[in-house]
C-alpha positions as CSV (number, residue, x, y, z in Angstrom):
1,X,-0.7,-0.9,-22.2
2,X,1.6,-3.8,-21.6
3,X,3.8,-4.6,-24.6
4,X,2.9,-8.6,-25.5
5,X,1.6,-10.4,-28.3
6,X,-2.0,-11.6,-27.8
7,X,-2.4,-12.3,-31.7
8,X,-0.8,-15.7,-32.4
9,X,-2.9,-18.3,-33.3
10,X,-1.8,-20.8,-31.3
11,X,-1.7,-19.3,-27.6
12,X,-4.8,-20.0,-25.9
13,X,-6.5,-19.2,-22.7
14,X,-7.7,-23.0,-21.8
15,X,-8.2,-26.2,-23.0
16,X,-5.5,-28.6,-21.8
17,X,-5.2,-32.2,-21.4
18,X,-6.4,-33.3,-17.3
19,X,-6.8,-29.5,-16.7
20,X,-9.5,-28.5,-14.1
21,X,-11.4,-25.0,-12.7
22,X,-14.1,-23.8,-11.0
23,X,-15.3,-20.1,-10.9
24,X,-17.6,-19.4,-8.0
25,X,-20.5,-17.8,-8.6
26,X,-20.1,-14.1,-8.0
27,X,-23.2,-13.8,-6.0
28,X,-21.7,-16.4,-3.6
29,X,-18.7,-14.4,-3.3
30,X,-20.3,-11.3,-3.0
31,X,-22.6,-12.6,-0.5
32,X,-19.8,-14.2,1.4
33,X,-17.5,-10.9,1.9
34,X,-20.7,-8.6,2.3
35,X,-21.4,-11.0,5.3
36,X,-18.2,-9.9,7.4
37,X,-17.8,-13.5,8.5
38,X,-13.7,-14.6,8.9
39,X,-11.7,-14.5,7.7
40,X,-12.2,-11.1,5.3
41,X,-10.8,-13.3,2.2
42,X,-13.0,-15.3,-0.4
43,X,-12.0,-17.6,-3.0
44,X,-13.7,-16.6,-6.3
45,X,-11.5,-19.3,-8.9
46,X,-9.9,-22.0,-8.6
47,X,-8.1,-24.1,-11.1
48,X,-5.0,-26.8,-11.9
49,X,-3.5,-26.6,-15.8
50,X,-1.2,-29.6,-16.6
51,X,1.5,-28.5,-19.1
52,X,-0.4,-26.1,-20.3
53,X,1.1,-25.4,-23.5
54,X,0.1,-21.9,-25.3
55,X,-1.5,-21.0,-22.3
56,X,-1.6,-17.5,-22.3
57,X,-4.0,-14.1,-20.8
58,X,-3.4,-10.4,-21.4
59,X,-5.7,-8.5,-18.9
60,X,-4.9,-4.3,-19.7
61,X,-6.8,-3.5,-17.2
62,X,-5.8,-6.1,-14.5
63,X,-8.4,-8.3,-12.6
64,X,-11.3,-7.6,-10.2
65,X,-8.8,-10.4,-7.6
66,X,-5.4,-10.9,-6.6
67,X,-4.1,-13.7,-8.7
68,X,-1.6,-16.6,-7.4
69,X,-0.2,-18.9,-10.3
70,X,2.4,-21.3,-8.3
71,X,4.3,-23.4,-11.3
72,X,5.0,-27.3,-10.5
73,X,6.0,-28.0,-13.5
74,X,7.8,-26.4,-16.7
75,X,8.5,-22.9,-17.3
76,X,6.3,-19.9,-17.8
77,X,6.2,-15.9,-18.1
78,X,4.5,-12.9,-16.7
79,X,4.9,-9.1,-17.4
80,X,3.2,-6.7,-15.4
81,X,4.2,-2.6,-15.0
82,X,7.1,-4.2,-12.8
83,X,8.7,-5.9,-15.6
84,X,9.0,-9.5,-17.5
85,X,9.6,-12.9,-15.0
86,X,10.3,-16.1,-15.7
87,X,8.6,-19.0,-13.4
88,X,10.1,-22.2,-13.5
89,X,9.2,-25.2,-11.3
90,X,8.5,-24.6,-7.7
91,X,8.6,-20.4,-8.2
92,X,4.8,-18.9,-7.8
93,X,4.1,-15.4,-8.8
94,X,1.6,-12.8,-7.5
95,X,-0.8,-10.3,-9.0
96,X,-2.4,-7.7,-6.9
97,X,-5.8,-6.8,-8.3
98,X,-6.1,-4.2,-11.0
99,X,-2.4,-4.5,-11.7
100,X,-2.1,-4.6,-15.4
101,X,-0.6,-8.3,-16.9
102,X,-0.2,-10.5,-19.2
103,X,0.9,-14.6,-18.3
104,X,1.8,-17.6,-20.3
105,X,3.8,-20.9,-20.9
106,X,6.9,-21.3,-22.5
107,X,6.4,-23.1,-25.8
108,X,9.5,-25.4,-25.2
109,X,8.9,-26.2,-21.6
110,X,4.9,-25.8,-20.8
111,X,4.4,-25.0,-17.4
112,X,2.3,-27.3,-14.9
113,X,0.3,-24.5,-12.3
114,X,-1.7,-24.6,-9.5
115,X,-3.9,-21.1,-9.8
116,X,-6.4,-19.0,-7.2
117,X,-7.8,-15.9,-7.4
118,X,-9.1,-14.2,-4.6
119,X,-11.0,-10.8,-3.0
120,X,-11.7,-9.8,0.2
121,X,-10.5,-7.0,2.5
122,X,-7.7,-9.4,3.6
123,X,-6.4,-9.1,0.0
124,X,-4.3,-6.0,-0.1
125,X,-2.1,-7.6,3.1
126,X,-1.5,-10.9,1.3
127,X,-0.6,-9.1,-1.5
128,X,1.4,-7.3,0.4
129,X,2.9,-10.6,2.3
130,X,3.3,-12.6,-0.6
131,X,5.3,-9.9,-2.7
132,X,7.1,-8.4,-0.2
133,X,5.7,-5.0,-0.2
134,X,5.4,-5.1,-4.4
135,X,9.0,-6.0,-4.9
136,X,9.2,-9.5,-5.9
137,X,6.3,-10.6,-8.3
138,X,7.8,-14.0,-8.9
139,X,9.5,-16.2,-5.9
140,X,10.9,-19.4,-4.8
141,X,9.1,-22.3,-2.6
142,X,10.0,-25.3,-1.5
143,X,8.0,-27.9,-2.6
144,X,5.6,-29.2,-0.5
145,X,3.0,-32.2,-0.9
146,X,0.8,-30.2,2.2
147,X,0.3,-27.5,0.0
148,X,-1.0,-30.2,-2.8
149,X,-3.2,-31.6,-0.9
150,X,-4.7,-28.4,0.6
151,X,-5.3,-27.4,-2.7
152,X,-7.1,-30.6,-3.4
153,X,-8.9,-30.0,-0.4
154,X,-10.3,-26.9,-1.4
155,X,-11.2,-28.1,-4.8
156,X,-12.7,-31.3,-3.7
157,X,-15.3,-29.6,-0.9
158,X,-16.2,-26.9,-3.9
159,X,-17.3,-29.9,-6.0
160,X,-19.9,-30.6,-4.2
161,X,-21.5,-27.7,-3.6
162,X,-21.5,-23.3,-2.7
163,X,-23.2,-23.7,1.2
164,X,-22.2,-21.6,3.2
165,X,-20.8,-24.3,5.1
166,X,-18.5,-25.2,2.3
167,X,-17.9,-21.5,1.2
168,X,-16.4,-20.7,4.7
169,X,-14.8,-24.1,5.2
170,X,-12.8,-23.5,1.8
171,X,-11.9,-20.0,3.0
172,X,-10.7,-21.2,6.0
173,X,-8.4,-23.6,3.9
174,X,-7.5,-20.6,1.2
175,X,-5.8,-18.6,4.0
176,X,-3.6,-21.8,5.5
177,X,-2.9,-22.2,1.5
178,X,-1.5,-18.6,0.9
179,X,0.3,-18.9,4.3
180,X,2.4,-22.0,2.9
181,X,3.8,-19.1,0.1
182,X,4.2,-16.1,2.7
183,X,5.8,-18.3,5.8
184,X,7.1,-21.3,3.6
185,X,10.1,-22.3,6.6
186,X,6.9,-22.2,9.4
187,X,5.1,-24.4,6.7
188,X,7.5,-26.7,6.2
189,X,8.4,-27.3,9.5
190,X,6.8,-30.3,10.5
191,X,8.3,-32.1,7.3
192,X,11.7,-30.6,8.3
193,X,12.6,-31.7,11.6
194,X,15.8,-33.5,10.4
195,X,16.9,-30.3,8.8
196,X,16.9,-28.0,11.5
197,X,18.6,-24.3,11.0
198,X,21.2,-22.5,13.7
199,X,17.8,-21.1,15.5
200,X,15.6,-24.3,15.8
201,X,18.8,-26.2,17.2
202,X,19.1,-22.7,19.6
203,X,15.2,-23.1,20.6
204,X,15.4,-26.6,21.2
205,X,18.2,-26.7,23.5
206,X,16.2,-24.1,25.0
207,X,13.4,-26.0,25.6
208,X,15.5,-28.9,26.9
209,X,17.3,-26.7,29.8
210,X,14.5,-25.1,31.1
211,X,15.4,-25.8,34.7
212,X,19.1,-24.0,34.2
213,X,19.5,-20.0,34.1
214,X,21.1,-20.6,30.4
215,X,23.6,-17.4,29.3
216,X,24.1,-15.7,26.3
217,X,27.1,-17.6,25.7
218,X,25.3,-20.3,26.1
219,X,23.1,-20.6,23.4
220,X,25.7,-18.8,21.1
221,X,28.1,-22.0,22.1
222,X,25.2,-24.4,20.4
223,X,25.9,-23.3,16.8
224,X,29.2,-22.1,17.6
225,X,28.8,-18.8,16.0
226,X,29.5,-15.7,18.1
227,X,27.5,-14.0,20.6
228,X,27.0,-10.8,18.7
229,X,26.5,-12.6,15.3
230,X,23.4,-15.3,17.2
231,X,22.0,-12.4,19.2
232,X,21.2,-10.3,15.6
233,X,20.5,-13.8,13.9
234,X,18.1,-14.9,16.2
235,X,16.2,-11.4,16.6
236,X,16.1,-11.2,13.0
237,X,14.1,-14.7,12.9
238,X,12.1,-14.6,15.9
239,X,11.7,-10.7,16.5
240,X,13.2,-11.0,20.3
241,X,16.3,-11.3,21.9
242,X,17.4,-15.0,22.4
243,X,17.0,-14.0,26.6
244,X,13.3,-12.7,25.9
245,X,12.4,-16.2,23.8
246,X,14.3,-17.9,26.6
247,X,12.5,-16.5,29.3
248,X,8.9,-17.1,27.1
249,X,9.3,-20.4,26.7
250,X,9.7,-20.7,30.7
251,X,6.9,-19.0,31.2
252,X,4.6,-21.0,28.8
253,X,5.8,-24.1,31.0
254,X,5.2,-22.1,34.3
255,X,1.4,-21.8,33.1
256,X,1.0,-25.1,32.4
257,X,2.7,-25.9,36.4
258,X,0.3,-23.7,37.3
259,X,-2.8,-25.0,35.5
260,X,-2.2,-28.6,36.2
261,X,-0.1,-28.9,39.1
262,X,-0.3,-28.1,43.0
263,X,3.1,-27.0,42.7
264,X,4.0,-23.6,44.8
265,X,4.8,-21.0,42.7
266,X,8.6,-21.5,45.2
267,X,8.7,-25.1,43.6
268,X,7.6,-24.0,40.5
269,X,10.3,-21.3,40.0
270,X,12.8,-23.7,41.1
271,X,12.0,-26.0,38.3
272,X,12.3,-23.1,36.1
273,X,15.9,-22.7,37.0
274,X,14.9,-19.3,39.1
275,X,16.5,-19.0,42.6
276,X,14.1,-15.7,43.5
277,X,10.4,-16.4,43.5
278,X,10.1,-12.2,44.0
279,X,12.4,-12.5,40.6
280,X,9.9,-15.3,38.9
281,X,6.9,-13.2,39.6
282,X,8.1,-9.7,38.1
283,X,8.8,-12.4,35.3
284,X,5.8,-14.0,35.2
285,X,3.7,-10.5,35.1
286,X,5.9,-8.9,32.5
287,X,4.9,-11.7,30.3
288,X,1.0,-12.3,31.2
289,X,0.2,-9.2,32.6
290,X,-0.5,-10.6,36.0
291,X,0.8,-12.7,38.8
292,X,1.5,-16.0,38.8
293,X,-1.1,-16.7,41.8
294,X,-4.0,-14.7,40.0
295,X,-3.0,-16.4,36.7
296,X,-3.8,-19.7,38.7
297,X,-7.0,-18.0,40.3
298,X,-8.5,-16.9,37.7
299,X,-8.1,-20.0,35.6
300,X,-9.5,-22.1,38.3
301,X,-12.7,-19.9,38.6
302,X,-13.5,-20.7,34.7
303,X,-12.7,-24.3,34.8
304,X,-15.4,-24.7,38.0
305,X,-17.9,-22.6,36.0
306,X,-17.0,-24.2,33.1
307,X,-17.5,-27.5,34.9
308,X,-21.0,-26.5,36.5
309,X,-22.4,-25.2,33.0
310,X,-25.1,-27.7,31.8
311,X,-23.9,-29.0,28.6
C-alpha cells in the first residue's frame, strides 16, 4: 500500500472551475479492441483540469489503463512503487496499468493537466516508450501548441458522438498524441526549423550535395566537430553511419529519377555523384532489394494497371 494521505477534507477527485472529461463507454472500448482494427490502442478517458487545486486519487490497486497526466500549468505530485515525483509545467508523467499510485496538486501552485487513459495491446510498448523501459515516471517536453490542439481534436470528434467512425478516427489521433511525448524532437520539427541541431544541419547539407561523393570529413567539417565524435553522434541519433544515411538519401532521389524521369540509370548515377553505374546498382539493390531497372519495371507495370482499372 502506497503511503499518502487520502483523508483531508479538502483534496478532491474533480470539480474544478472550466474543467472537462469524458469516459467512453466501456462497451465501446471493449468492442473497439475486441475488433482487432488499428491501431491495437483505444482511448477509454479523456479529460482537461484547469488549476485543479486539491485534486487528488489514490488507486492501491492501480488502473484497468495506462494513465498520461501532462502538466501545462502549476505543480503536481505522484507516488507510485517507484518513488514520489514532482510535475511542474511542461513535465508529463506515466502510469502503466495496474501500477499502484496515488496523484495530486500542489496546494500552493495547482497544476493545469491535460489527462488520457488508454488500453489496448499497443499499451504495454507505449508504456514502455514513454517511460523509458520503467525508469523515468515523470519527464520533460517541450511545449507544443500541435499537441493542444490534437488533444482538442480528439475531445471535440468525441463530443459528438461513439461511431465507429469517430472511435477509430480518435484512435488514430491518440497514437500521433502519445508520439508527441515518446519522439518530442521528431514532433517538434516542423516548428523547429530555425533551431536545427549538429545532425539536421549534417542531413541537410546532405541533401543539398547529392550529386558529389561527400567524405567522412566532409560532413564532420559542417559542425566542426571531429570525425570520430560526428560518426558516434550521428549513429546514436539516426541508428546508421553518416555514409549509410548519405547513401539512403541518394537512393530515395534515384527512385524518384527512376519513377518520373527517362533518365538512364548511366545519367541517373551521374547525377547522384556515382562515376560506376556497376557501383550505383550493387547500391541501389543493397538498399531496395532489387535493381535499379526492375525497380523501374515493376513500378511501371502497376501504374498501367493501375491506370486501366475502372474507377
Amino acid at each position: 500500500m502506497l503511503n499518502v494521505n487520502d483523508t483531508d477534507c479538502r483534496q478532491k477527485k474533480d470539480g474544478f472551475n472550466g474543467q472537462k472529461a469524458i469516459v467512453i463507454p466501456r462497451t465501446i472500448v471493449e468492442s473497439c479492441l475486441s475488433a482487432g482494427g488499428l491501431p491495437g490502442l483505444a482511448l477509454t478517458d479523456i479529460g482537461y483540469y484547469p488549476r485543479a487545486r486539491h485534486h487528488f486519487r489514490h488507486r492501491d490497486n492501480g488502473c484497468d489503463q495506462s494513465i498520461l497526466i501532462y502538466c501545462s500549468d502549476g505543480l503536481g505530485w505522484v507516488e507510485t512503487d517507484k518513488g514520489r515525483f514532482m510535475a511542474e509545467k511542461d513535465q508529463f508523467i506515466v502510469i502503466p496499468a495496474g501500477a499502484p499510485h496515488a496523484y495530486g496538486s500542489s496546494e500552493l501552485r495547482p497544476w493545469s493537466i491535460y489527462w488520457v487513459h488508454f488500453a489496448g495491446s499497443g499499451a504495454g510498448q507505449l508504456d514502455a516508450l514513454l517511460t523509458v523501459e520503467n525508469t523515468r515516471m515523470c519527464q520533460s517536453v517541450a511545449f507544443s501548441e500541435e499537441r493542444i490542439k490534437l488533444f482538442e481534436r480528439m475531445f471535440c470528434v468525441l463530443e459528438t458522438g461513439y461511431s465507429a467512425d469517430k472511435i477509430g478516427y480518435v484512435n488514430m489521433c491518440l497514437v500521433h498524441f502519445l508520439s508527441s511525448f515518446c519522439f518530442p524532437d521528431i514532433f517538434l520539427l516542423p516548428q523547429r526549423k530555425e533551431f536545427k541541431d549538429l545532425i539536421e544541419i549534417v542531413v541537410d547539407y546532405m541533401r543539398q550535395n547529392l550529386h558529389k561523393p561527400l567524405q567522412l570529413h566532409e560532413l564532420a567539417s559542417q559542425v566542426h566537430i571531429s570525425v570520430s565524435y560526428f560518426s558516434s553522434l550521428f549513429k546514436r541519433k539516426t541508428g546508421y553511419s553518416p555514409l549509410d544515411y548519405f547513401n539512403h538519401i541518394k537512393i530515395q532521389k534515384a527512385c524518384q529519377y527512376l519513377l518520373f524521369t527517362d533518365m538512364h540509370i548511366k545519367e541517373i548515377a551521374c547525377k547522384l555523384g556515382v562515376d560506376d553505374p556497376f557501383y550505383f546498382s550493387r547500391l541501389f539493390n543493397n538498399v531496395m532489394g532489387m535493381p535499379p531497372a526492375e525497380y523501374r519495371s515493376r513500378k511501371s507495370r502497376t501504374a498501367e494497371q493501375n491506370a486501366s482499372f475502372p474507377h
